[in-house]
C-alpha positions as CSV (number, residue, x, y, z in Angstrom):
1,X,-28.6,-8.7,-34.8
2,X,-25.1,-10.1,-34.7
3,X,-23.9,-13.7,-34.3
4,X,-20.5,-13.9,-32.9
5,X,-18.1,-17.0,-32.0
6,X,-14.9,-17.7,-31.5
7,X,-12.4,-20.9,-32.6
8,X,-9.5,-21.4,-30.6
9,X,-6.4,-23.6,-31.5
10,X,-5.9,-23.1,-35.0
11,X,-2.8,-24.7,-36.5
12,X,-1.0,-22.4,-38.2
13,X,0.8,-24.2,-41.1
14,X,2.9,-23.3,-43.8
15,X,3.9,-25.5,-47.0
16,X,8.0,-26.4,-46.5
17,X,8.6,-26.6,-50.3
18,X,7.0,-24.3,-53.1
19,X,4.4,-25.7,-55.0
20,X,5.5,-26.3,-59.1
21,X,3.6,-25.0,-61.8
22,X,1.7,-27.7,-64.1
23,X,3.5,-28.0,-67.1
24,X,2.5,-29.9,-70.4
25,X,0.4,-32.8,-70.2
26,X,1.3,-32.4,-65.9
27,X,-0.9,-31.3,-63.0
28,X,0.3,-28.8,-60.7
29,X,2.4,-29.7,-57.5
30,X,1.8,-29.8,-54.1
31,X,4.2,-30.2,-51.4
32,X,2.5,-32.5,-48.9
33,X,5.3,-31.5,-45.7
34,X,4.3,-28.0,-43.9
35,X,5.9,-26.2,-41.1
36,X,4.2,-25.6,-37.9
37,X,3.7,-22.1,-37.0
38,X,1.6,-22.5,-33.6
39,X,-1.6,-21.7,-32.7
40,X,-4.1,-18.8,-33.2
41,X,-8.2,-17.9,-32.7
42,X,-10.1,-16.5,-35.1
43,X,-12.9,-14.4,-34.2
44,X,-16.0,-13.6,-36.6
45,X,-19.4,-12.0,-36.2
46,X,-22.6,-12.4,-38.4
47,X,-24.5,-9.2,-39.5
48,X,-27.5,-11.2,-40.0
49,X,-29.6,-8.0,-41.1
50,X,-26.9,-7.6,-44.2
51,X,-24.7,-10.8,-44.2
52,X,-21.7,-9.2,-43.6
53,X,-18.7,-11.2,-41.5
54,X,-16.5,-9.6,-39.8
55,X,-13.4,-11.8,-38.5
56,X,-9.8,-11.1,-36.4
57,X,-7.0,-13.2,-36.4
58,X,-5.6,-13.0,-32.8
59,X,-2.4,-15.1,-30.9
60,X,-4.8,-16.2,-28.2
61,X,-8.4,-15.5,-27.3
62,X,-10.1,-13.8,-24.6
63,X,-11.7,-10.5,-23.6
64,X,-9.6,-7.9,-25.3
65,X,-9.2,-9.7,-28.9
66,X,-13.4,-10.2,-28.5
67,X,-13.7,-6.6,-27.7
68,X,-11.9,-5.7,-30.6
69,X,-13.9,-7.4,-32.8
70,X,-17.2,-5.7,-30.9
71,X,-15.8,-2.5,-31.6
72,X,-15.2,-3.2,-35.6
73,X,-18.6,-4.7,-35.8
74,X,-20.2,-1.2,-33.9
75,X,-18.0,1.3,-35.9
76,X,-19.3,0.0,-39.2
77,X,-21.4,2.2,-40.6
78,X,-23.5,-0.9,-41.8
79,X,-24.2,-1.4,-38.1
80,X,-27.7,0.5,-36.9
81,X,-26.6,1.7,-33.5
82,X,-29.3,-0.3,-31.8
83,X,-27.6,-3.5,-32.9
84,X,-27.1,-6.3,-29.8
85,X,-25.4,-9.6,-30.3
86,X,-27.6,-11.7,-29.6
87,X,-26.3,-15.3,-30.5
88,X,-22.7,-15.8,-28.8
89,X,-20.7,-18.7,-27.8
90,X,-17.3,-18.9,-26.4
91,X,-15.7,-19.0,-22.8
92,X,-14.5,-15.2,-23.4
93,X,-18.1,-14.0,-24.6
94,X,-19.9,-15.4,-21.9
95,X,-18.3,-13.9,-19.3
96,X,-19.0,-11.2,-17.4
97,X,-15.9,-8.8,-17.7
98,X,-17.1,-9.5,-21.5
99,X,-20.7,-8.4,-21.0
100,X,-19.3,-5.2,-18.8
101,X,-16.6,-4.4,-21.3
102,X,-19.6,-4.6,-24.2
103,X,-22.0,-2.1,-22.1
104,X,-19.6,0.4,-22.0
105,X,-19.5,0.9,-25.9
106,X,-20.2,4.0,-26.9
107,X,-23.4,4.1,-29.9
108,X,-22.2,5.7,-32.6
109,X,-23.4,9.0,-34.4
């Protein structure tokens, strides 16, 4: 059984300045200004049966990055072949170019 979802709009930020060491009798430093790099989705799915995640980083989501993520889950070798995903939520999973793209999966040997 696999639990998939999918979180779009993730700020992609990076620390302007390097961080500084801690020194003597000093904690470390932390730059408090960052950079903005965009947005992305992240995709994961729950292998409920032997907590394993499996997640993809993506610019945007949507059918193909989801069906990526279907077709790492099912090439696992971790993954019986019967497997279905059974808990989903998302605009892209619940559709139905999703659920036809998801059908036509090959089971693996």
């Amino acid at each position: 059984m696999i639990s998939a979802d999918e979180k779009s709009q993730l700020q992609a930020l990076r620390r302007k300045h390097p961080g500084l060491p801690p020194g003597p009798g000093r904690h470390a430093g932390v730059e408090f200004e960052y950079v903005r790099g965009g947005t992305l989705a992240y995709m994961a799915a729950y292998d409920v049966h032997h907590a394993t995640v499996f997640g993809q980083i993506a610019p945007m989501t949507g059918i193909e990055p989801l069906t990526n993520l279907v077709e790492q889950v099912m090439t696992t070798q971790a993954t019986p072949a019967s497997t279905s995903i059974a808990q989903a939520s998302g605009s892209a999973i619940r559709s139905r170019s999703f659920t036809r793209a998801v059908s036509r999966t090959e089971p693996r040997s």
